[in-house]
N, C-alpha and C positions, 0 to 999 in steps of 0.2 A: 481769956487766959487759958480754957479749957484747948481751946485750938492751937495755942502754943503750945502746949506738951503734946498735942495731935502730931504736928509737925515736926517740932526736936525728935521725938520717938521713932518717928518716918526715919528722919536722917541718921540717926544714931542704929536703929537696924540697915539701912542703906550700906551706911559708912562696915560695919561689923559683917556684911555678907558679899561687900567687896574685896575687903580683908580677907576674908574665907577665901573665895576665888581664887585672889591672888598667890596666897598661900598655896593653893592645891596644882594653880598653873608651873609654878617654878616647883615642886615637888614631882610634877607629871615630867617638867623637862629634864629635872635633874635622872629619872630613871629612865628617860630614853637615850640620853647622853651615854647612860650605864649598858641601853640595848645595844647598843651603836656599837660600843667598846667591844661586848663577847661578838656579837657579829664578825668583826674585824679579825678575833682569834678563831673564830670559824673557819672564815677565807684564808687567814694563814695557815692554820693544821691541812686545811683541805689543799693548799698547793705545795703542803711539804709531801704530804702522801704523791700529788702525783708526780714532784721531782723526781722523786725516790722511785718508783713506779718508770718515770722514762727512763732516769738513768741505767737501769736494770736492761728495762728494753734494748738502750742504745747498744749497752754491753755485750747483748746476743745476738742481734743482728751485725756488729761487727767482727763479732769472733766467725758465725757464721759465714760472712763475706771472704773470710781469711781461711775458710776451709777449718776454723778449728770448732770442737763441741765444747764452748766454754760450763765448767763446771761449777754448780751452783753456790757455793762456798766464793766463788768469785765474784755472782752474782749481788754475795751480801743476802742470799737464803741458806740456811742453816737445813737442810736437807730431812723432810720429814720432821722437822722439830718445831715450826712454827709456821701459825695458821697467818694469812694476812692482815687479821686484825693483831693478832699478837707482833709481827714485824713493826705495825703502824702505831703499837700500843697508846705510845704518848701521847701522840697525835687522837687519835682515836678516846681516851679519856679527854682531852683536853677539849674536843668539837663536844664531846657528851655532856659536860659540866658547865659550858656556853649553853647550851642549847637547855639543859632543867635549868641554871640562871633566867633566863632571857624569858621563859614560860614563867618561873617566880615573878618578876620584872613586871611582866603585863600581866599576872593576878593582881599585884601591887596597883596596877594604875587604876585596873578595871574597878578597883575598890575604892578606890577615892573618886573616881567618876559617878559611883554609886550613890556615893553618900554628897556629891555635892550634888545632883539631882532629888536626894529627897531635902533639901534645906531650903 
């Protein structure tokens, strides 16, 4: 009889620390799913900056072609008034608020990795 609750006990922490596991496996995915996501708004902000950035370019080098000195207000720069990260502003908050998420994100996981190692 003693050996039958030896074994049920086996199984029953078995069954309760695959449980755990499992738990922390779809926890871990659901926050990479989440990294995945700001990632995505990374590479978006970061290729509206460089639209924004050629299209500027494009604009000087063809005014220059035509002989003219395109002035910076036509540029879409506000002359001495704004810094490049101030033009990129949104942009520029929105990669920075991905990027402290995504670092939250993998403190998050790194902690459930922890704790399913000491169990």
């Amino acid at each position: 009889m003693e050996r039958f609750e030896t074994v049920k006990a086996t199984i029953v922490n078995t069954k309760r620390k695959v449980q755990e596991s499992a738990k922390d496996f779809a926890e871990i995915s659901r926050l990479k799913m989440q990294i995945s996501t700001c990632e995505e708004v990374i590479k978006k902000n970061q290729l509206e900056i460089g639209q924004m950035v050629f299209a500027q370019y494009e604009e000087r080098v063809e005014a220059e072609e035509n002989g003219e000195a395109p002035c910076p207000e036509e540029l879409g720069v506000e002359v001495g008034k704004q810094t490049e990260a101030e033009r990129f502003s949104k942009q520029c908050v929105a990669i920075a608020n991905a990027k402290k998420a995504i670092a939250d994100l993998n403190k998050q996981i790194r902690a459930i990795r922890k704790k399913s190692k000491g169990n």
